[in-house]
PyMOL CGO cylinders between C-alpha atoms (Angstrom):
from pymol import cmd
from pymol.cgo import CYLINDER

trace = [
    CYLINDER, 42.76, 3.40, -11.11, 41.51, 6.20, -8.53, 0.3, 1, 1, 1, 1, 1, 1,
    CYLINDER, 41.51, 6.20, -8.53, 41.06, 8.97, -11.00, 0.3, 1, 1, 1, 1, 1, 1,
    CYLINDER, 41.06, 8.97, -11.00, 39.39, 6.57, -13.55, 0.3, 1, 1, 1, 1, 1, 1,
    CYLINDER, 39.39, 6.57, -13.55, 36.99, 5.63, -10.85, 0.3, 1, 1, 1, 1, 1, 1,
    CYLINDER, 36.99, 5.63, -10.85, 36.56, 9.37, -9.14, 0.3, 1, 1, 1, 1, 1, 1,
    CYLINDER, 36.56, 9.37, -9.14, 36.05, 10.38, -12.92, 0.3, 1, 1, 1, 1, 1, 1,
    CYLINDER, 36.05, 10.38, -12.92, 33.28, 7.33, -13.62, 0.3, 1, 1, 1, 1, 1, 1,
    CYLINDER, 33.28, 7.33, -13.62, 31.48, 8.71, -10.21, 0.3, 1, 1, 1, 1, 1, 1,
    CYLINDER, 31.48, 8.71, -10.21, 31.24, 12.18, -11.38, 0.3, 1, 1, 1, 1, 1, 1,
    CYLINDER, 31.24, 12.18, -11.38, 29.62, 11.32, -14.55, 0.3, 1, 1, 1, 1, 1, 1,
    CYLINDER, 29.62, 11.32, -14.55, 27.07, 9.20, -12.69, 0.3, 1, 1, 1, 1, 1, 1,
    CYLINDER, 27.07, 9.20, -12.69, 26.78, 11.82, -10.31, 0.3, 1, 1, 1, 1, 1, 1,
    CYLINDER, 26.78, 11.82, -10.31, 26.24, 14.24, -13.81, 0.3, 1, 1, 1, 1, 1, 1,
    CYLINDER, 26.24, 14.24, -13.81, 24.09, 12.38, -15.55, 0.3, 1, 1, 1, 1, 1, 1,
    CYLINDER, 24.09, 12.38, -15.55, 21.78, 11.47, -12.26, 0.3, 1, 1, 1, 1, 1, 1,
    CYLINDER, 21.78, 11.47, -12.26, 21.53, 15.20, -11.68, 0.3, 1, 1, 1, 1, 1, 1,
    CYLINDER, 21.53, 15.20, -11.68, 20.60, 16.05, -15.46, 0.3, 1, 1, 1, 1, 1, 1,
    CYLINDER, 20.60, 16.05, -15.46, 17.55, 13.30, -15.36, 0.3, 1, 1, 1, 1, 1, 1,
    CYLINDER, 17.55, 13.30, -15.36, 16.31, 14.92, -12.52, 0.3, 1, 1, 1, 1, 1, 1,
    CYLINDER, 16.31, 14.92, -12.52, 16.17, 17.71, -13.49, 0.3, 1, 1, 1, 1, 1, 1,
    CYLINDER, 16.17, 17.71, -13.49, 12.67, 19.37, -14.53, 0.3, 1, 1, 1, 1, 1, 1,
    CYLINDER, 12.67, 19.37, -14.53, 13.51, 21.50, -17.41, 0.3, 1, 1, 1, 1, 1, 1,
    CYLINDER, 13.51, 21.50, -17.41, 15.01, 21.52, -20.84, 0.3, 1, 1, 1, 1, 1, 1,
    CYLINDER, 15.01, 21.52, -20.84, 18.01, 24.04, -21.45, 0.3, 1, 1, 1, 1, 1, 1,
    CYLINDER, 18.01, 24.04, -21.45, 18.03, 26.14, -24.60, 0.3, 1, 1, 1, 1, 1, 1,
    CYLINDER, 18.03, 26.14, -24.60, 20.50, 24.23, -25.74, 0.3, 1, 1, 1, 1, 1, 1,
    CYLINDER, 20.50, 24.23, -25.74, 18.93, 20.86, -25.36, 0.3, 1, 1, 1, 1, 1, 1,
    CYLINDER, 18.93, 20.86, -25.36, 16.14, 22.44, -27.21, 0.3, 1, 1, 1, 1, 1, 1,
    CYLINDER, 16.14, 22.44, -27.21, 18.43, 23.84, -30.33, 0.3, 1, 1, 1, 1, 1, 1,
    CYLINDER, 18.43, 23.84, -30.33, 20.03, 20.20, -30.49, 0.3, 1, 1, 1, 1, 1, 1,
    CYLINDER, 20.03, 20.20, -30.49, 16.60, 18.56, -30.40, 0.3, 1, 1, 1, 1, 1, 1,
    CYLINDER, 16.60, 18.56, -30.40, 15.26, 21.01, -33.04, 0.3, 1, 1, 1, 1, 1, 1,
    CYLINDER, 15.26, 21.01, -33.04, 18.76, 19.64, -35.46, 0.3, 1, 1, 1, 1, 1, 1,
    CYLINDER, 18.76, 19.64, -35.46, 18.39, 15.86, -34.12, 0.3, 1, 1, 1, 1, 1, 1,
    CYLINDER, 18.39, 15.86, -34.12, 14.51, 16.18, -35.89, 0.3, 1, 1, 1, 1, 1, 1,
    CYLINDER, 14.51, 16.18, -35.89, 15.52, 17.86, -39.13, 0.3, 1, 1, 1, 1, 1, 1,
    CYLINDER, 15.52, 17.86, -39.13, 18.46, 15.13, -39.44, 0.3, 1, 1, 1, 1, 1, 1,
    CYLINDER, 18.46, 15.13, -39.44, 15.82, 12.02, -39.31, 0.3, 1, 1, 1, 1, 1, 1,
    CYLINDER, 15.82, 12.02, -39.31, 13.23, 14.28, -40.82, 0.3, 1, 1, 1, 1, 1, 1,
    CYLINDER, 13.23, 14.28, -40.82, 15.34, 14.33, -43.73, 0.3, 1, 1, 1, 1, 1, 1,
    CYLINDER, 15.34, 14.33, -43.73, 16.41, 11.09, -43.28, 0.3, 1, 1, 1, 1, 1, 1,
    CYLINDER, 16.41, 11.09, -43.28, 12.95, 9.32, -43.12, 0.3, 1, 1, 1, 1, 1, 1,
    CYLINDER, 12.95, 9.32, -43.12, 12.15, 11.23, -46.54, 0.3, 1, 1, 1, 1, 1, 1,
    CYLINDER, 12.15, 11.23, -46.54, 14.61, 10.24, -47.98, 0.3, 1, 1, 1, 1, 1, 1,
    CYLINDER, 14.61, 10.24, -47.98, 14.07, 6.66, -47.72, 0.3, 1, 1, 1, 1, 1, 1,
    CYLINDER, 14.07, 6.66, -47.72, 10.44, 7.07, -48.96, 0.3, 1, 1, 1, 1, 1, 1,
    CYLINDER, 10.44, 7.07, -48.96, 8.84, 6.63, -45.41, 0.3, 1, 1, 1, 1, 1, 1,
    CYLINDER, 8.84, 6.63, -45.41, 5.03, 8.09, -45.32, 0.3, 1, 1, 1, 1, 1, 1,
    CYLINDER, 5.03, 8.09, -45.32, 4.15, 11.25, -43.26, 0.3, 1, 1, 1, 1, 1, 1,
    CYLINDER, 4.15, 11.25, -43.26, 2.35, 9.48, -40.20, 0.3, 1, 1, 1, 1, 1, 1,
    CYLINDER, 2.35, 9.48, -40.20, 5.65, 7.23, -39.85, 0.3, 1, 1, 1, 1, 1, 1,
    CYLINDER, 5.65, 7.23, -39.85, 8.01, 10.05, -39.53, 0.3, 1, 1, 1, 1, 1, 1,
    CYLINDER, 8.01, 10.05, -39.53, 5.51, 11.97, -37.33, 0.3, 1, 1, 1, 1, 1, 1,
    CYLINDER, 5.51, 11.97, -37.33, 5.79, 8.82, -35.09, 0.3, 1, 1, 1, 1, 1, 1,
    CYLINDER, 5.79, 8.82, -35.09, 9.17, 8.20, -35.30, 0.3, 1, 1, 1, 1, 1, 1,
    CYLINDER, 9.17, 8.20, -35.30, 10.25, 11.51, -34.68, 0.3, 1, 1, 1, 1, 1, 1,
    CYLINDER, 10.25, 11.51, -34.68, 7.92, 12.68, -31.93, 0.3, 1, 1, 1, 1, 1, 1,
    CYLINDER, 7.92, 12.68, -31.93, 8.82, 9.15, -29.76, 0.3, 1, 1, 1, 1, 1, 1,
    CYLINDER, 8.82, 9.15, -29.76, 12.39, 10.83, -29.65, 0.3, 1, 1, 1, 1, 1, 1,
    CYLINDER, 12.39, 10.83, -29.65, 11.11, 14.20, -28.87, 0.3, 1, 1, 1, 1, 1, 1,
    CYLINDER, 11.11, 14.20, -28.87, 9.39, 13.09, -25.97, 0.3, 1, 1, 1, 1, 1, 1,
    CYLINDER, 9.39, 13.09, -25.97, 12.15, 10.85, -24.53, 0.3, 1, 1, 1, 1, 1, 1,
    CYLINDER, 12.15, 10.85, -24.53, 14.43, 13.69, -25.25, 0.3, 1, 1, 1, 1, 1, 1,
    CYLINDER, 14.43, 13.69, -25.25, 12.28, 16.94, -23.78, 0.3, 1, 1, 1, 1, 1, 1,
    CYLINDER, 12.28, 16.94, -23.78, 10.99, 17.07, -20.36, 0.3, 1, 1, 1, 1, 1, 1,
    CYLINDER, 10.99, 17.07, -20.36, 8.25, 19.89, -20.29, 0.3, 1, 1, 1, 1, 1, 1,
    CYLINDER, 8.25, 19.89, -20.29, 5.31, 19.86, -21.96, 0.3, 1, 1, 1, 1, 1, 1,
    CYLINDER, 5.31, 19.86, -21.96, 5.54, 22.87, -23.61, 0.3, 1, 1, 1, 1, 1, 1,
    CYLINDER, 5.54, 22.87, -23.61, 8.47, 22.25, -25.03, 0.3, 1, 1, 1, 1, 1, 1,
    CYLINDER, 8.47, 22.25, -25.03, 7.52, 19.16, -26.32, 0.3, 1, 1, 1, 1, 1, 1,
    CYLINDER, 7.52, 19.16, -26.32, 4.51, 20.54, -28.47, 0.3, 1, 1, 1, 1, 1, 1,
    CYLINDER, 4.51, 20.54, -28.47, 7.09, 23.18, -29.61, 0.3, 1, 1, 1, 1, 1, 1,
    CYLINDER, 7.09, 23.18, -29.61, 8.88, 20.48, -30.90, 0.3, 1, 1, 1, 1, 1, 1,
    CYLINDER, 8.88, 20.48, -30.90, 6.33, 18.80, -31.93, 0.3, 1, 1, 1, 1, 1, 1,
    CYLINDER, 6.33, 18.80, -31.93, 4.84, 21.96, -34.29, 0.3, 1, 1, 1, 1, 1, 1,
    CYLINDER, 4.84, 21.96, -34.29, 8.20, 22.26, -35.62, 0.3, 1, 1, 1, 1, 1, 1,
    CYLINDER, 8.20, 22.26, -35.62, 8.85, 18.96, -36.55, 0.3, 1, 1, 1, 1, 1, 1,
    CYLINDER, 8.85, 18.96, -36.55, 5.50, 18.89, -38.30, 0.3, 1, 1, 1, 1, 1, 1,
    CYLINDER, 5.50, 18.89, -38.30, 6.38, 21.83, -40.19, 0.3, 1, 1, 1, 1, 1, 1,
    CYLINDER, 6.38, 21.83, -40.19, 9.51, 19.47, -41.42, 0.3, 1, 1, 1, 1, 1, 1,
    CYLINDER, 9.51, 19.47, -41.42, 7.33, 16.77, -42.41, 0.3, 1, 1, 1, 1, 1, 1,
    CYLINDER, 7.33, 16.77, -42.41, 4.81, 18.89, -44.46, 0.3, 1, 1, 1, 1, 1, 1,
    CYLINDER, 4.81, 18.89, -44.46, 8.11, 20.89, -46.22, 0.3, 1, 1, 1, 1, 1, 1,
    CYLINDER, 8.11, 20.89, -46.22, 8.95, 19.38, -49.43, 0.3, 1, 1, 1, 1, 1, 1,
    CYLINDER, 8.95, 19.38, -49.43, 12.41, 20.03, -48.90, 0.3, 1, 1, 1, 1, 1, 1,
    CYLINDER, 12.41, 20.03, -48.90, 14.36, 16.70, -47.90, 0.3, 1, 1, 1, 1, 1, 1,
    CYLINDER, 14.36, 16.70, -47.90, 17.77, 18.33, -46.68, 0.3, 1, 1, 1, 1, 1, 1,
    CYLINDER, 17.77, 18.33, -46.68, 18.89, 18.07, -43.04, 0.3, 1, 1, 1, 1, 1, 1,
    CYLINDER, 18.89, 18.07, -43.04, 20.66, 21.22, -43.50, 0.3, 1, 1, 1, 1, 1, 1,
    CYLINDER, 20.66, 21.22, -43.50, 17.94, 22.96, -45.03, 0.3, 1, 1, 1, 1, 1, 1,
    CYLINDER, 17.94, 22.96, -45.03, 15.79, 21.90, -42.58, 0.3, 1, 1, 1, 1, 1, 1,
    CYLINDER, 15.79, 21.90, -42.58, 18.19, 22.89, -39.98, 0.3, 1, 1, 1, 1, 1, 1,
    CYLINDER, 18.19, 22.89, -39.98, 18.72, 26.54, -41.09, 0.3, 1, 1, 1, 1, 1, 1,
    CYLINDER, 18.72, 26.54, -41.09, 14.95, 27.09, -41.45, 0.3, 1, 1, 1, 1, 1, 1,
    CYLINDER, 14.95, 27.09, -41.45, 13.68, 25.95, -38.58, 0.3, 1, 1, 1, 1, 1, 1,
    CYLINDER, 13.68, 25.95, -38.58, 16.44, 25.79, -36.05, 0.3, 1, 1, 1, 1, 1, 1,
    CYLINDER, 16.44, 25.79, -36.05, 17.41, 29.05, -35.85, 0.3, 1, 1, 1, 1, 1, 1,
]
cmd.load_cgo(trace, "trace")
């Protein structure tokens, strides 16, 4: 009962520190950058228009990234998705992600 409450505390504790933090690891970034190809893809595949997707997918980029700049990076990249013809998350992935 102790540890499972000393180990609910430290992910409180975690996950308290990591939202206040003020900047976005690389590796949030890379995982952001697969999470948009995934519902780019997605989205295309079940016929949604351009402007949705755009939508969709920058509302999670910007409850996902923290900095600004990093948010418009996001942003250009996910555009770049949107306007590619191909509809495959992987494909996506591997061309923009990397």
């Amino acid at each position: 009962m102790k540890k499972t409450l000393l180990a609910g505390v430290c992910v409180s504790v975690a996950a308290f520190a990591y939202a206040n933090t003020t900047t976005d690891s690389s590796a949030l970034m890379t995982q952001q950058c697969k999470i948009s190809a995934e519902t780019v893809a997605t989205l295309k595949s079940l016929q949604y228009g351009n402007a949705a997707i755009r939508k969709d997918v920058f509302s999670l980029i910007s409850a996902n990234l923290k900095v600004q700049d990093n948010r418009e990076s996001a942003q250009k990249t996910m555009n770049l998705m949107v306007d590619d013809k191909v509809k495959d998350a992987g494909a996506l992935e591997s061309k923009y992600c990397s």
